[in-house]
C-alpha atoms as one frame of an Amber mdcrd trajectory, in Angstrom:
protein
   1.495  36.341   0.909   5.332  35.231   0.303   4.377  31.683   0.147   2.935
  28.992  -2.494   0.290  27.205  -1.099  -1.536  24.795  -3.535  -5.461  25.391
  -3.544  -7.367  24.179  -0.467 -10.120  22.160  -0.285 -12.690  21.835   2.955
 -13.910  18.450   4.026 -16.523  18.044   7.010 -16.677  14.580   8.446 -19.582
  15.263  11.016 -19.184  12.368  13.693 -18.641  11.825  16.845 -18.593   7.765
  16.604 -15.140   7.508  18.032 -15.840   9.700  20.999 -17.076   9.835  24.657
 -19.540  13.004  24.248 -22.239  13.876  21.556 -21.223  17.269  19.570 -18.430
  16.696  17.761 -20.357  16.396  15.051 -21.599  19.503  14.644 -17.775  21.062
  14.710 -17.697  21.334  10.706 -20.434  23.956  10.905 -19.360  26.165  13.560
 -16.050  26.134  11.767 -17.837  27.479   8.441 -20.176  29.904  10.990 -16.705
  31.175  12.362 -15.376  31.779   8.535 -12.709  29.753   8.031 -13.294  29.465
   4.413 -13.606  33.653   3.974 -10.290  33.670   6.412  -8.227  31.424   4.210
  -9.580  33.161   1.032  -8.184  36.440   2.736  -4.479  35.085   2.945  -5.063
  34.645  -0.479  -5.932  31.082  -1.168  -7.967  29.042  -3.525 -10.882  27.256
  -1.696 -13.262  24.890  -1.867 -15.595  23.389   0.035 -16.561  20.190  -0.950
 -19.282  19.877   1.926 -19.683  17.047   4.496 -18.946  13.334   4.002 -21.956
  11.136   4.764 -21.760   7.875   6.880 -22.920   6.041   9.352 -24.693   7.568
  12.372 -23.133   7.397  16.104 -25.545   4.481  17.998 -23.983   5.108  21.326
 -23.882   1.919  22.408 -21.500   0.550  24.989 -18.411  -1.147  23.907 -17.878
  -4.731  22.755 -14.607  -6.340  23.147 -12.963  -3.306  24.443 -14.075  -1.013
  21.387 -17.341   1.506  20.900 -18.520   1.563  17.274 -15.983  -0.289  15.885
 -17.925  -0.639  12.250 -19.025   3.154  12.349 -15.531   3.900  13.074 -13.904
   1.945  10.572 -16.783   3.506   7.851 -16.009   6.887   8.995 -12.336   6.949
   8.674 -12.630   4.685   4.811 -14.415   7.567   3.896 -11.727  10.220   5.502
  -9.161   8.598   3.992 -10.446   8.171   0.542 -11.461  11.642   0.721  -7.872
  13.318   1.909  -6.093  11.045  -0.311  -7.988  11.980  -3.557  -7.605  15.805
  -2.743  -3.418  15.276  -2.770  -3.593  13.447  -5.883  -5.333  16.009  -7.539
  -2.935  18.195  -6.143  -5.072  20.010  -3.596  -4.256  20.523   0.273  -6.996
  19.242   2.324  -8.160  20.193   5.231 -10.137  17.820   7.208 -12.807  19.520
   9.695 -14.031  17.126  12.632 -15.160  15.434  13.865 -13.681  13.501  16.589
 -10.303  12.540  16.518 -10.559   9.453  15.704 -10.843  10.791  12.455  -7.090
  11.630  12.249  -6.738   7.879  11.779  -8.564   7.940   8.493  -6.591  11.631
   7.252  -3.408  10.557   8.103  -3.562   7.046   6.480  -4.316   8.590   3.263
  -1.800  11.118   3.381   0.569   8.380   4.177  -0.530   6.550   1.300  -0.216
   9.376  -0.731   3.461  10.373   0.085   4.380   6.948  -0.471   3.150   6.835
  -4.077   4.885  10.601  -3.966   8.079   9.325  -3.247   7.558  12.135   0.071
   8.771  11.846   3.502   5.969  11.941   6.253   6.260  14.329   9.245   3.147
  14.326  11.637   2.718  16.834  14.231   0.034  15.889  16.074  -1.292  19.073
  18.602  -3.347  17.787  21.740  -3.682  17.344  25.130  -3.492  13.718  24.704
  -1.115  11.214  23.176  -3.786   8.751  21.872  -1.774   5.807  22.259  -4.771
   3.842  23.663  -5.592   0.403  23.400  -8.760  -1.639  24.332  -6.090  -3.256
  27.152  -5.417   0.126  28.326  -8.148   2.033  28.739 -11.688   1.196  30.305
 -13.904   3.529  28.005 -13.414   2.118  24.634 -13.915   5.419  22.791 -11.763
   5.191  19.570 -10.723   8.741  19.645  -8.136   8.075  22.285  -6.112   5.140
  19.546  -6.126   6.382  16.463  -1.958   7.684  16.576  -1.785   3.716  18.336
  -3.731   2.395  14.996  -1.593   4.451  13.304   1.435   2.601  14.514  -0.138
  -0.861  13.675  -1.112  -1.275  17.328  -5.480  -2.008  17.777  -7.368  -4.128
  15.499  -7.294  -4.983  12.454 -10.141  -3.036  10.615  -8.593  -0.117  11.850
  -4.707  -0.761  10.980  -4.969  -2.242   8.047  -7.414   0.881   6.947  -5.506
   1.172   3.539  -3.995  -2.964   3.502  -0.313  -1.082   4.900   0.142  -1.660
   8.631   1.751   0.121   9.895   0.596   3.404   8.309   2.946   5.720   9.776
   6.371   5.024  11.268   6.836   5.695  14.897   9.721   8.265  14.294   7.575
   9.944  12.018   5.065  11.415  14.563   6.124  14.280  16.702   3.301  15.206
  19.571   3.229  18.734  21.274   1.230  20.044  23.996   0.606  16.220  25.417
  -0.528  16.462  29.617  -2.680  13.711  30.142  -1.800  10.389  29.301  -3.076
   7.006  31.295  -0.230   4.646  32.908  -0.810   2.027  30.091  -0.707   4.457
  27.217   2.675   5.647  29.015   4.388   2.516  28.346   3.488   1.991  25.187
   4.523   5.202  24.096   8.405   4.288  25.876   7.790   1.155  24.054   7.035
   2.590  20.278   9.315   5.251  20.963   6.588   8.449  19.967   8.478  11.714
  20.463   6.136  13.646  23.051   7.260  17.374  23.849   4.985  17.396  26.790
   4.077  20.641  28.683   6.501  20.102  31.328   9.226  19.807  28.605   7.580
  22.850  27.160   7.286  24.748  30.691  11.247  24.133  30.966  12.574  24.865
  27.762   9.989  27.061  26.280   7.875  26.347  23.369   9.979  27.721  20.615
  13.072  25.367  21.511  10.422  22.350  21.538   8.698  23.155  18.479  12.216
  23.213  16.364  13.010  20.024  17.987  10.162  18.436  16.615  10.788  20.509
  13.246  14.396  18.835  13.197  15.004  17.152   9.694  12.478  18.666   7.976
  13.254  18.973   3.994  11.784  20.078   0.751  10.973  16.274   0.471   8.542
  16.213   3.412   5.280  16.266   3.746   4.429  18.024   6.708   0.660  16.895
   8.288  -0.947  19.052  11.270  -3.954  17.083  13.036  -5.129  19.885  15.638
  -7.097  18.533  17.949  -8.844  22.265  19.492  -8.023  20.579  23.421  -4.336
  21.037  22.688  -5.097  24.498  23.746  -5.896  25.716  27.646  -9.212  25.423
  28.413  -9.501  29.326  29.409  -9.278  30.284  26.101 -11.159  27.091  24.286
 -13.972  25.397  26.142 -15.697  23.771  23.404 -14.145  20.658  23.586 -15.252
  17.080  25.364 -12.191  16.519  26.955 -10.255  19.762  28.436  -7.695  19.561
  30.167  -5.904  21.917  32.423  -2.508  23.442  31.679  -2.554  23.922  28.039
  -0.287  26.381  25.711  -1.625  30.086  25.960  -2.992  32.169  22.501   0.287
  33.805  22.266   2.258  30.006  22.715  -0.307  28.217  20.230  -0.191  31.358
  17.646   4.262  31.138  17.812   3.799  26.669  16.906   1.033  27.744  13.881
   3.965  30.496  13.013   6.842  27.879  12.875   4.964  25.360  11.204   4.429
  27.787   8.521   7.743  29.315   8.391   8.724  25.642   7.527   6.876  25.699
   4.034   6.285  21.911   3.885   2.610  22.504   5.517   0.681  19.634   3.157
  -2.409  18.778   4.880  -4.107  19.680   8.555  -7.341  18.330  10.362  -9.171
  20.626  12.821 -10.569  18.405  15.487 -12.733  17.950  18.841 -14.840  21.435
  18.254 -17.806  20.557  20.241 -20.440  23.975  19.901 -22.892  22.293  22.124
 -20.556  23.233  24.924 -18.663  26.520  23.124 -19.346  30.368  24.539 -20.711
  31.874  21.392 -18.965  29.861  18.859 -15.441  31.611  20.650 -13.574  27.963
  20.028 -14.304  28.033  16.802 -13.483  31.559  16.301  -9.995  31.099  18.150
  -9.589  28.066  16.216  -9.761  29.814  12.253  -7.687  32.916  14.063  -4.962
  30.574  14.514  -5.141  28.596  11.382  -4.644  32.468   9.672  -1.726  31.811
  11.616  -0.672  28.480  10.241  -1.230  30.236   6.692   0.810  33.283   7.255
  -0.980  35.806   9.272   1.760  36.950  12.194   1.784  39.743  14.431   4.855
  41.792  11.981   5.352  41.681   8.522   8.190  39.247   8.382  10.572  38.048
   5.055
């Protein structure tokens, strides 16, 4: 391996609190069934598995105010975010295995806290089928996992985007969103209005996915932190059905293995969550499976040897 990766540490945040189907929380384990751990010790890392986190349980209960779970949410993603953030201080990538994505809330705020102590640029490339730019205003369900890049951007309540007492956590212009297709009217405005750069899969279809991927790459340095949150519906469902919320149209193995092999070929990979593997809907564990195949990729693994 031609690249200097510091040593990795596993966290499992079992929940699905923040979404709109039970299973979620069983995606840490299928992950470990699949071998990620073995896979990442084969490219020649050091990991560890520091286990699950432990907090509150999902009540699935209806929403109050416009939000589901609020509390449990808020719990859940302290708890992410104290747990990502300690890793990078200690000078250890984490990777954060969901979980829902409402998750990527808690992960990114702490690697956002952590690059500002740092003195490091932030780059977030956020992989899904959705843009997650929800509010209570906008959408009728109230399931948190379709806000957190909104929280992120100091837009929800307060619990949630003051997570670490800095609101916003992330800067707009720091986020860069690939493989987005379904997005409600309301979320479309406020995206226009925050200004979130979305390489959609139209943009994708017309310029191809290597010429949006280095667009969102632009500006990268050796000063940036760069921070995948993979949600597993960012790929077509014909190749990954266990996930809650599929959605047509999705990038194809060969289009999602060519993003894991630029983001690597950047060398700024810092942190990544894997998130949305629901096994109580999988074939066999085969999301999973197709998931630690292309984090191999997002390691180092490509098709030819390559300097």
């Amino acid at each position: 391996m031609s690249r200097h990766y510091s040593p990795v540490t596993l966290i499992g945040a079992p929940t699905d609190v923040g979404a709109g189907h039970r299973g979620a929380r069983l995606g840490p384990e299928a992950l470990r069934i699949a071998g990620l751990g073995e896979a990442l010790m084969a490219r020649g890392l050091q990991v560890l598995d520091r286990g699950n986190l432990e907090g509150p349980r999902n009540p699935w209960l209806d929403a109050v105010d416009g939000y589901r779970h609020i509390t449990e949410v808020t719990e859940w993603n302290r708890l992410v975010m104290e747990a990502v953030y300690g890793e990078l201080r200690d000078g250890r990538m984490p990777i954060l295995l969901g979980g829902d994505h409402c998750l990527g809330l808690g992960s990114i705020t702490g690697v956002a806290r952590w690059c500002r102590e740092a003195g490091k640029k932030l780059r977030v490339v956020w992989l899904d089928a959705h843009a997650d730019f929800n509010t209570s205003e906008v959408t009728p369900s109230g399931n948190i996992h379709g806000m957190p890049v909104a929280c992120l951007c100091g837009l929800g309540p307060e619990p949630l985007t003051h997570l670490s007492g800095v609101s916003p956590a992330v800067r707009p212009e720091d986020i860069r969103q690939i493989g987005i297709r379904s997005v409600d009217e309301g979320e479309r405005r406020l995206l226009k209005q925050y200004g979130i750069d979305v390489y959609d899969m139209r943009y994708i279809d017309e310029v191809g996915m290597r010429a949006a991927v280095e667009e969102a790459l632009d500006g990268l340095d050796e000063d940036t932190h760069l921070h995948v949150s993979f949600d597993v519906d960012f790929l077509d469902p014909s190749i990954a059905p266990g996930v809650g919320t599929t959605v047509l149209g999705g990038p194809t193995y060969r289009e999602a293995s060519l993003v894991m092999e630029m983001l690597c070929d950047t060398g700024r990979l810092g942190s990544l969550d894997i998130m949305e593997l629901n096994p109580l809907i999988d074939d066999h564990n085969r999301t999973a499976i197709l998931a630690v195949d292309l984090v191999e990729s997002l390691f180092g693994k490509s098709t030819l040897l390559r300097d």
